[in-house]
Biopython code that builds the backbone (N, CA, C, O; Angstrom):
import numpy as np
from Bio.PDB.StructureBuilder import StructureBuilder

atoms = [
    (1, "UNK", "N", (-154.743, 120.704, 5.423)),
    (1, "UNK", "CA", (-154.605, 121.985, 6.096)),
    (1, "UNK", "C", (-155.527, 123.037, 5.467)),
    (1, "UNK", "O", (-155.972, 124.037, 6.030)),
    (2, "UNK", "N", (-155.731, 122.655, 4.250)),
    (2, "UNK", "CA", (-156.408, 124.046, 3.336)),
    (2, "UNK", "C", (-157.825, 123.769, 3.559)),
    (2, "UNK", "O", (-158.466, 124.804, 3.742)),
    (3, "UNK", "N", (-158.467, 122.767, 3.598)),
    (3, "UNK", "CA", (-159.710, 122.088, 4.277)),
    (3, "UNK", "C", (-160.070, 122.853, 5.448)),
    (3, "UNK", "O", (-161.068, 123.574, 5.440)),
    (4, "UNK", "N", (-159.188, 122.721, 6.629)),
    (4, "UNK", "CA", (-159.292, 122.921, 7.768)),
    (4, "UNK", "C", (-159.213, 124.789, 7.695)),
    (4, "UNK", "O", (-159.828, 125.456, 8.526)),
    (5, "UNK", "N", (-158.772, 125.132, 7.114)),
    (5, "UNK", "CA", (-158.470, 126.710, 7.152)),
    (5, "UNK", "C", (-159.804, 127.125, 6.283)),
    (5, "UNK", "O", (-159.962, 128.344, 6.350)),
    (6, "UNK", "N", (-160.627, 126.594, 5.634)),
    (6, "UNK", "CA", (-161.889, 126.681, 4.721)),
    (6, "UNK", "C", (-163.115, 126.722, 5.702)),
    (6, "UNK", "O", (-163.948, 127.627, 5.714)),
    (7, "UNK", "N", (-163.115, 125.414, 6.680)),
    (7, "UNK", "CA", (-163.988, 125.395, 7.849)),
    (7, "UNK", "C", (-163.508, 126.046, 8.782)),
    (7, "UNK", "O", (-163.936, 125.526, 9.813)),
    (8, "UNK", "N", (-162.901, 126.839, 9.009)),
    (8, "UNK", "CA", (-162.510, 127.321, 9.978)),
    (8, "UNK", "C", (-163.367, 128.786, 9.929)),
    (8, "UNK", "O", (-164.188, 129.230, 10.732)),
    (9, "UNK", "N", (-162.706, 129.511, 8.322)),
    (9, "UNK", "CA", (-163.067, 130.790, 7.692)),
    (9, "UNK", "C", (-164.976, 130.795, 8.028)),
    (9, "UNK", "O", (-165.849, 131.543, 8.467)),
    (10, "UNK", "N", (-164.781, 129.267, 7.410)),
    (10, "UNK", "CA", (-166.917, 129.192, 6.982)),
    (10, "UNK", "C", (-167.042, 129.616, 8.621)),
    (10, "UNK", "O", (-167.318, 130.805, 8.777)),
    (11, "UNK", "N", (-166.892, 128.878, 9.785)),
    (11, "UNK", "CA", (-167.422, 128.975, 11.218)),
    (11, "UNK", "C", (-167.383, 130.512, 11.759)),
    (11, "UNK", "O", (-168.353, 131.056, 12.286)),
    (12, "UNK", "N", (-165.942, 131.215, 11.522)),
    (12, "UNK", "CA", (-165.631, 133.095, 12.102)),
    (12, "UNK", "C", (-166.682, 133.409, 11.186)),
    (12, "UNK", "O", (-167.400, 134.183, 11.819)),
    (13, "UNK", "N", (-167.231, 133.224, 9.921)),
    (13, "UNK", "CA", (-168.039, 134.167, 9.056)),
    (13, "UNK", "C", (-169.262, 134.111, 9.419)),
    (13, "UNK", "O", (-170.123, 134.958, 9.184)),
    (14, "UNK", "N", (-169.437, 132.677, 10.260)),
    (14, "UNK", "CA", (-171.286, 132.468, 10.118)),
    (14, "UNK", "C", (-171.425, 132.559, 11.965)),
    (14, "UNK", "O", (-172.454, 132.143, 12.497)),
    (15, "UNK", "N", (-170.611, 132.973, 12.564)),
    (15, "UNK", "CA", (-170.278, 132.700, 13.785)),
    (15, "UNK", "C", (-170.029, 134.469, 14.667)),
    (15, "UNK", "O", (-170.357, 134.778, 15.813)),
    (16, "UNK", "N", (-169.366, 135.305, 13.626)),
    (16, "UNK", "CA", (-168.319, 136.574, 14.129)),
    (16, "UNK", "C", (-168.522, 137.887, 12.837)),
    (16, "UNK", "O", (-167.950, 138.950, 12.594)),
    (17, "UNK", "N", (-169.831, 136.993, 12.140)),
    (17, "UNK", "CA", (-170.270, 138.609, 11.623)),
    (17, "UNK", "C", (-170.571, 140.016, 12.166)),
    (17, "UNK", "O", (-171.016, 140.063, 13.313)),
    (18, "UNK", "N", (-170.367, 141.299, 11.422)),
    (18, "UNK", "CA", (-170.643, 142.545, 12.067)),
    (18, "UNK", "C", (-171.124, 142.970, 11.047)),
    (18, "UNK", "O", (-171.263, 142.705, 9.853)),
    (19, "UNK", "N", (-171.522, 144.250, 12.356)),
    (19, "UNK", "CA", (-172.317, 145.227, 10.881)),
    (19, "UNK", "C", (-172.164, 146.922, 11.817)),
    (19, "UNK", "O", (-172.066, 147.130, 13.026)),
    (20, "UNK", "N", (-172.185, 147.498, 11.118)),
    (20, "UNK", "CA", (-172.614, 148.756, 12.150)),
    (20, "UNK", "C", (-173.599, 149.062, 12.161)),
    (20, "UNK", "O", (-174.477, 148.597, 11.434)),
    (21, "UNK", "N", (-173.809, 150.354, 13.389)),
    (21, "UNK", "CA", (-175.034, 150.336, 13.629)),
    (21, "UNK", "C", (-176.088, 149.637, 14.230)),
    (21, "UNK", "O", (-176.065, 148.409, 14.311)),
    (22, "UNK", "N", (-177.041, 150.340, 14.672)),
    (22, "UNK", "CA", (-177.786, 149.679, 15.994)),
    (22, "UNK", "C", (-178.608, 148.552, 15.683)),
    (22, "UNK", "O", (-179.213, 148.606, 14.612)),
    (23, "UNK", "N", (-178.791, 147.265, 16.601)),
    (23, "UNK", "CA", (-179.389, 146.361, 16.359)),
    (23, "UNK", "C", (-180.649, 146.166, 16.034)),
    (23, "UNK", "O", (-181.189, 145.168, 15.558)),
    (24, "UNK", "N", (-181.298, 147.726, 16.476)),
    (24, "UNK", "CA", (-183.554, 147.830, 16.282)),
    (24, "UNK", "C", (-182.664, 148.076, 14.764)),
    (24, "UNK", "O", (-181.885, 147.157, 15.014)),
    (25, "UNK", "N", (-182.371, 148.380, 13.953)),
    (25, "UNK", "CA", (-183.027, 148.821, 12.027)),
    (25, "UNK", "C", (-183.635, 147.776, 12.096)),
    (25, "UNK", "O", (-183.643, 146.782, 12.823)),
    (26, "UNK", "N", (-184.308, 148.253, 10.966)),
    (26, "UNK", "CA", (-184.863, 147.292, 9.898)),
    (26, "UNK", "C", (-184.916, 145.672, 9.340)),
    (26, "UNK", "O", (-185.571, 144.634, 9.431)),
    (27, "UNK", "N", (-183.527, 146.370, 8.592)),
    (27, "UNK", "CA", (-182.780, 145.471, 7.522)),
    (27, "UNK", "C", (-181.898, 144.484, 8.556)),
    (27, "UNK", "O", (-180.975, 145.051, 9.142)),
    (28, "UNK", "N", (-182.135, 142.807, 8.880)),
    (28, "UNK", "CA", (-181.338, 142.207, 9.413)),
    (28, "UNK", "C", (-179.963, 141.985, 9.061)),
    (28, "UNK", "O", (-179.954, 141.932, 7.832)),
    (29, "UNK", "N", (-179.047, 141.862, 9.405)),
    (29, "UNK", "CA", (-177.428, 141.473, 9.509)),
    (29, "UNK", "C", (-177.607, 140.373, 8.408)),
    (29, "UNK", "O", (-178.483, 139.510, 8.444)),
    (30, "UNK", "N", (-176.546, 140.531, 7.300)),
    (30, "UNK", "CA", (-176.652, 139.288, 6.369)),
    (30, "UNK", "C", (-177.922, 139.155, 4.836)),
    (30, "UNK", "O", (-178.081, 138.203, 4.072)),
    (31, "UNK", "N", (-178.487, 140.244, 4.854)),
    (31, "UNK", "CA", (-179.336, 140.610, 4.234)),
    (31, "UNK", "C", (-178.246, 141.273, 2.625)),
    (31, "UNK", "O", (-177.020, 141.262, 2.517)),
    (32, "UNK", "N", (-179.165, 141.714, 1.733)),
    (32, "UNK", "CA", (-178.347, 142.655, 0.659)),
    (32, "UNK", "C", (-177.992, 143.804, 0.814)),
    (32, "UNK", "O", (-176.988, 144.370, 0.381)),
    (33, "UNK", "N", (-179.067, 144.295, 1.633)),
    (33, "UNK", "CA", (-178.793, 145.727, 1.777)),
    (33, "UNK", "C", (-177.764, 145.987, 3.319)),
    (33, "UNK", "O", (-177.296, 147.069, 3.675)),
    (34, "UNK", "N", (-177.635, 144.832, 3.937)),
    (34, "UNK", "CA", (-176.701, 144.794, 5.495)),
    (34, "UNK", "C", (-175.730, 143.452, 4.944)),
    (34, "UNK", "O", (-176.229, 142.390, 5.314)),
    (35, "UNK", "N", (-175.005, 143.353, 4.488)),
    (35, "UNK", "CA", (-174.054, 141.968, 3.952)),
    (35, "UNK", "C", (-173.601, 142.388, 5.424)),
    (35, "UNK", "O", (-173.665, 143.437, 6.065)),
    (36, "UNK", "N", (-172.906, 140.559, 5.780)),
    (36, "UNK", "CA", (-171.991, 140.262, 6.748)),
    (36, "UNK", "C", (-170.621, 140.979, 6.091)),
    (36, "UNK", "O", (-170.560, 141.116, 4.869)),
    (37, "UNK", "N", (-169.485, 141.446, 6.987)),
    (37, "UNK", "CA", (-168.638, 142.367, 6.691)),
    (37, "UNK", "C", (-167.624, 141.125, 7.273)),
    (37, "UNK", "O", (-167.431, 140.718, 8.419)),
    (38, "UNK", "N", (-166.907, 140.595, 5.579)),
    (38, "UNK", "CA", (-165.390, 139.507, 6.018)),
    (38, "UNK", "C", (-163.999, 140.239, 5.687)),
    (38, "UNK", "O", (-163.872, 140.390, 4.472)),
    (39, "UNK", "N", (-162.722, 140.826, 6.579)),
    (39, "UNK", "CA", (-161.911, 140.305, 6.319)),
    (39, "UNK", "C", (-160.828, 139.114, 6.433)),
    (39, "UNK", "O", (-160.560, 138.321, 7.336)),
    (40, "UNK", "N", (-160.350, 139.311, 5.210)),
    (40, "UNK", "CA", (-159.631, 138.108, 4.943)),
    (40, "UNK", "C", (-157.773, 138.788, 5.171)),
    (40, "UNK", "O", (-157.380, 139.954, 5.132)),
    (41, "UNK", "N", (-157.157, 137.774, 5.353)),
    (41, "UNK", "CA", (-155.386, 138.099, 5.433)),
    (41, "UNK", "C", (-154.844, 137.438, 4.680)),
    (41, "UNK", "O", (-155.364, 136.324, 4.750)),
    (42, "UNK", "N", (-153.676, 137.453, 3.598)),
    (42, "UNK", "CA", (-153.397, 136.069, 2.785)),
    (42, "UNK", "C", (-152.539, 135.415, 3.966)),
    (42, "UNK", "O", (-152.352, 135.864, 5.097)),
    (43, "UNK", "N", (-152.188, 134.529, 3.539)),
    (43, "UNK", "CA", (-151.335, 133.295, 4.030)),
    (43, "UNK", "C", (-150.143, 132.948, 3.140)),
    (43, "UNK", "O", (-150.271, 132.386, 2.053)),
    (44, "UNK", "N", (-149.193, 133.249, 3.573)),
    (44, "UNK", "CA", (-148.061, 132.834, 3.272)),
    (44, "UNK", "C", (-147.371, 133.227, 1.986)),
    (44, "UNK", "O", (-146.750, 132.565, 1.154)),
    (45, "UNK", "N", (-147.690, 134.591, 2.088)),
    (45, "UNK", "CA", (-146.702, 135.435, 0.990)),
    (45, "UNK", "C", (-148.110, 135.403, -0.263)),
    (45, "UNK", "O", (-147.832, 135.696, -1.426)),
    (46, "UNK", "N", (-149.210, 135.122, 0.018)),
    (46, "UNK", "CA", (-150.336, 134.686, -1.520)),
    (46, "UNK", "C", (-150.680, 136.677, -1.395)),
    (46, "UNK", "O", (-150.256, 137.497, -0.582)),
    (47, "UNK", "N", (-151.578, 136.830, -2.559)),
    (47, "UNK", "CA", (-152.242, 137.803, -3.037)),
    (47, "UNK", "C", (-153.381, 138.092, -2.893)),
    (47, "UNK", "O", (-154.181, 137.222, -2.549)),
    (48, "UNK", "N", (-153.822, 139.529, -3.137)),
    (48, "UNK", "CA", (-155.337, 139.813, -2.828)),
    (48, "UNK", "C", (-156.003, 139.083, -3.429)),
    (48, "UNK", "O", (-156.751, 138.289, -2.860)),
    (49, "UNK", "N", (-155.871, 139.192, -5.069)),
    (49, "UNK", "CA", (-156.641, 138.042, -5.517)),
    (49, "UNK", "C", (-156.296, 136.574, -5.333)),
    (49, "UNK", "O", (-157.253, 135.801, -5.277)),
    (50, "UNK", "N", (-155.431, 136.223, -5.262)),
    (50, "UNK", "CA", (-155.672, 134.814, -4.956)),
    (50, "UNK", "C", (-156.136, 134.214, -3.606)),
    (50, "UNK", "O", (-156.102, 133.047, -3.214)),
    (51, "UNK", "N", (-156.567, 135.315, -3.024)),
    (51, "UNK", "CA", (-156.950, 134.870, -1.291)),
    (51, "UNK", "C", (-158.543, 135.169, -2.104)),
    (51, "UNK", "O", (-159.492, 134.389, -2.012)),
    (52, "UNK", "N", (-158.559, 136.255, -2.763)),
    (52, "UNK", "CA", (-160.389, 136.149, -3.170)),
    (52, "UNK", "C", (-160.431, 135.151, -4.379)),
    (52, "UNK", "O", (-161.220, 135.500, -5.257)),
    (53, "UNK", "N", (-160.053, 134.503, -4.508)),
    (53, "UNK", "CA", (-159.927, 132.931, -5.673)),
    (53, "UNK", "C", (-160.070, 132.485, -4.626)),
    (53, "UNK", "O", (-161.284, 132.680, -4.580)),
    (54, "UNK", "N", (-159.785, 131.893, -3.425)),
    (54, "UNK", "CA", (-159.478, 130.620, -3.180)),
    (54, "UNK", "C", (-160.681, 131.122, -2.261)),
    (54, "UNK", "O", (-161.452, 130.164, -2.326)),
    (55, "UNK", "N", (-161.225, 131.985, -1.519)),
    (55, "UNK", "CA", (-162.542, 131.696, -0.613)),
    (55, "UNK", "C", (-163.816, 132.499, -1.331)),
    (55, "UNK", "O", (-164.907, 132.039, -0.995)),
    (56, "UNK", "N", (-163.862, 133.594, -2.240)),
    (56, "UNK", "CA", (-165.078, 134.058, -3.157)),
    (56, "UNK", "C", (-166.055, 132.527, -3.418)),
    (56, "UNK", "O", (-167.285, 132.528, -3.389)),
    (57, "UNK", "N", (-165.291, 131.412, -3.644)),
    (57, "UNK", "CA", (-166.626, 130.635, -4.154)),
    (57, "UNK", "C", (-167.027, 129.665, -2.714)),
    (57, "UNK", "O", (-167.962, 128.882, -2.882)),
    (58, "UNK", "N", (-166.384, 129.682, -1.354)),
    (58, "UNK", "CA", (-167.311, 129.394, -0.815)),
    (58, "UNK", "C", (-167.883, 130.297, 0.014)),
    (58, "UNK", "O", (-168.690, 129.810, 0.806)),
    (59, "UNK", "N", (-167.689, 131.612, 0.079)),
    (59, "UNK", "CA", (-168.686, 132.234, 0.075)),
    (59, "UNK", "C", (-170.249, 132.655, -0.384)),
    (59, "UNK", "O", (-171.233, 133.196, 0.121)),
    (60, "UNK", "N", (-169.842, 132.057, -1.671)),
    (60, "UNK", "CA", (-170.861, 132.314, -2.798)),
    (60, "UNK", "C", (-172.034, 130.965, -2.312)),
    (60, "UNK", "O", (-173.205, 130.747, -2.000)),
    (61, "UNK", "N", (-171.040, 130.488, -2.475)),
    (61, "UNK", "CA", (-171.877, 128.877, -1.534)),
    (61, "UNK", "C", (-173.058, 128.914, -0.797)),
    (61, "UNK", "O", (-174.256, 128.648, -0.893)),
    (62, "UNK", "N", (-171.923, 129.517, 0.267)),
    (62, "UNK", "CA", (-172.973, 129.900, 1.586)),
    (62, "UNK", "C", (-173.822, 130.832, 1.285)),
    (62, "UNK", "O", (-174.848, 130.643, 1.939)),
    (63, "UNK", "N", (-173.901, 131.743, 0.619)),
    (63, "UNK", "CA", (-175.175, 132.820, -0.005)),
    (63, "UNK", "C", (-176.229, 131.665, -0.759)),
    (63, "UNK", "O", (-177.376, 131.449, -0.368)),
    (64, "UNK", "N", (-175.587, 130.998, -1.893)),
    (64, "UNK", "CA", (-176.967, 130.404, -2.684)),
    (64, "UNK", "C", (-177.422, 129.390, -0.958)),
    (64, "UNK", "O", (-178.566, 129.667, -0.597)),
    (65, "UNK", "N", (-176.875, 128.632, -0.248)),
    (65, "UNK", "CA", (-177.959, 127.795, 0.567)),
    (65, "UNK", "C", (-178.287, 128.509, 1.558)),
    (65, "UNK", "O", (-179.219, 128.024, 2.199)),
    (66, "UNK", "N", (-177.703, 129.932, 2.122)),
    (66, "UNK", "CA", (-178.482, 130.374, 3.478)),
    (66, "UNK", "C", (-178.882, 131.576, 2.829)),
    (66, "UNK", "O", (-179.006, 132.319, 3.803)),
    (67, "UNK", "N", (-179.137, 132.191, 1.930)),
    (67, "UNK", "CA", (-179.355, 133.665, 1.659)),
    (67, "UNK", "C", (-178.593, 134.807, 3.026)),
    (67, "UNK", "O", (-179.323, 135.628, 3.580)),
    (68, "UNK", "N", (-177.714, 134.734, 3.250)),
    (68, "UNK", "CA", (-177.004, 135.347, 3.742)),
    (68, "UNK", "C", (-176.159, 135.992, 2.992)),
    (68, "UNK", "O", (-175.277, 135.250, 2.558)),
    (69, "UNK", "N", (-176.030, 137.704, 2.480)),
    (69, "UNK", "CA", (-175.066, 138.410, 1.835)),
    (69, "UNK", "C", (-173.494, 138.803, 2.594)),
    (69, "UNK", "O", (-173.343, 139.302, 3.709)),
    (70, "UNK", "N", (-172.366, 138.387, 1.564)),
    (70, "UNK", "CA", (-171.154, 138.819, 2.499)),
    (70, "UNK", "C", (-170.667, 139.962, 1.530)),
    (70, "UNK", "O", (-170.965, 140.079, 0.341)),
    (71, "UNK", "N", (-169.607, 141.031, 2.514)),
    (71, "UNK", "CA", (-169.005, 141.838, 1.722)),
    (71, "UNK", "C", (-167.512, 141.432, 1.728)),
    (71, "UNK", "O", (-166.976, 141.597, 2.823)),
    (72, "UNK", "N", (-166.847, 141.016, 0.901)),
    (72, "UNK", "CA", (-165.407, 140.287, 1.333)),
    (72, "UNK", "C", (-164.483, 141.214, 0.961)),
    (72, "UNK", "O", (-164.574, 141.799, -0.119)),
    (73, "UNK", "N", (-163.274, 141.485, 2.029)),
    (73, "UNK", "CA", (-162.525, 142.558, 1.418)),
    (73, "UNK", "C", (-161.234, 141.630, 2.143)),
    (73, "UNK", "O", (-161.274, 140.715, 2.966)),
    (74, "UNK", "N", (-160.077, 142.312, 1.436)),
    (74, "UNK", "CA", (-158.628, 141.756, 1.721)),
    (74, "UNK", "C", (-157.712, 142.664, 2.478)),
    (74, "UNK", "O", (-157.230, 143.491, 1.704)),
    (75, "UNK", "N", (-157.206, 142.846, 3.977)),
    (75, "UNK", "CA", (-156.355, 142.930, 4.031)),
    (75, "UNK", "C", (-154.876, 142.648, 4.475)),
    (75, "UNK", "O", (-154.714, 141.687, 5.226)),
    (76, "UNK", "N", (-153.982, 143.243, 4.164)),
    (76, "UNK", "CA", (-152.427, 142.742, 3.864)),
    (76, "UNK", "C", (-151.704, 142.149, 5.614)),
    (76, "UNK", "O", (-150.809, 141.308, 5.695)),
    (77, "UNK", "N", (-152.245, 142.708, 6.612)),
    (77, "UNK", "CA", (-152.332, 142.181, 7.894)),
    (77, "UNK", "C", (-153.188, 142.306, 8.623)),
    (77, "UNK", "O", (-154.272, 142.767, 8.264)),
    (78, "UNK", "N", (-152.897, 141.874, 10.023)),
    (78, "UNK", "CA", (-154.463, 141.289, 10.697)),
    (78, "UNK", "C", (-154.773, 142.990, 11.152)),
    (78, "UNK", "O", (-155.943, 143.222, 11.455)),
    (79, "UNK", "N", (-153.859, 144.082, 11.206)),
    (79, "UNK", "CA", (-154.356, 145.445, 11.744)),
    (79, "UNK", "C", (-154.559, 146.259, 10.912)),
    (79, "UNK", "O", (-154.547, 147.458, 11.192)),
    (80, "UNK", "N", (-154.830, 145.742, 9.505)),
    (80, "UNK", "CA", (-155.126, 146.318, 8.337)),
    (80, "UNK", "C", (-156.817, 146.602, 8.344)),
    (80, "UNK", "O", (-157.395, 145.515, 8.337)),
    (81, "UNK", "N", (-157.555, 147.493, 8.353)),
    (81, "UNK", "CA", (-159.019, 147.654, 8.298)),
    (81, "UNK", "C", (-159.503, 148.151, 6.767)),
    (81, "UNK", "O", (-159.926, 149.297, 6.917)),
    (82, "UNK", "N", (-159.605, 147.793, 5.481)),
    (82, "UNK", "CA", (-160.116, 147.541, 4.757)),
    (82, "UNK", "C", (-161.261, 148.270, 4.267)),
    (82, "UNK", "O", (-161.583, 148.841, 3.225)),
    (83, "UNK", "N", (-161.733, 148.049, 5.352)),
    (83, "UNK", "CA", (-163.328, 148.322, 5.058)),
    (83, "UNK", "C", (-163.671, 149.961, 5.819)),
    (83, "UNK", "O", (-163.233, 150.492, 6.839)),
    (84, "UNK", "N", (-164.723, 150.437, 4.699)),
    (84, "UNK", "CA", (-165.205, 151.998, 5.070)),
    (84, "UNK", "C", (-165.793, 151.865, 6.127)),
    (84, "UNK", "O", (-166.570, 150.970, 6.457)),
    (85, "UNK", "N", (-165.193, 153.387, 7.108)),
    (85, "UNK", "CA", (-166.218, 153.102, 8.383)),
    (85, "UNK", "C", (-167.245, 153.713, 8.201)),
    (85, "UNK", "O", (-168.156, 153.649, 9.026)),
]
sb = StructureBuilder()
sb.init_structure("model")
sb.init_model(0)
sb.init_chain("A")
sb.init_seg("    ")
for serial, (resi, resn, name, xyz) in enumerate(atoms, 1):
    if name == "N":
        sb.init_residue(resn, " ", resi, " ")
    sb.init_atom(name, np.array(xyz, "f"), 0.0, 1.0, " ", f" {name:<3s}", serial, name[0])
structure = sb.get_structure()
């Protein structure tokens, strides 16, 4: 199950990235200065950090073989927004 919830995460991230802002800049989506923007939700009563333990390193993954930057943030439900607008 934890396999399947790993490929699942990898496919929405490389699949359902965002970014703001208009598509002419510069700087492409996934870049350092534009990281793909992930949240994450725990599962089943787990923690911020242990939801960033258990997917931070394949994230990291996917950066060393695609040079693609992510910004990973946690929140506590799926209508939780995390991230600065």
């Amino acid at each position: 199950m934890r396999r399947a919830m790993t490929m699942l995460a990898i496919g929405l991230v490389l699949g359902l990235g965002w970014t703001e802002g208009s598509p002419a800049q510069s700087l492409p989506d996934g870049s350092r200065a534009r990281p793909l923007r992930v949240i994450l939700v725990p599962a089943d009563g787990g923690t911020e950090e242990g939801t960033k333990a258990d997917f931070l390193p394949i994230f990291n993954a996917v950066s060393r073989l695609t040079d693609l930057h992510f910004e990973v943030r946690v929140g506590q439900s799926y209508g939780a927004n995390p991230l600065p607008r």
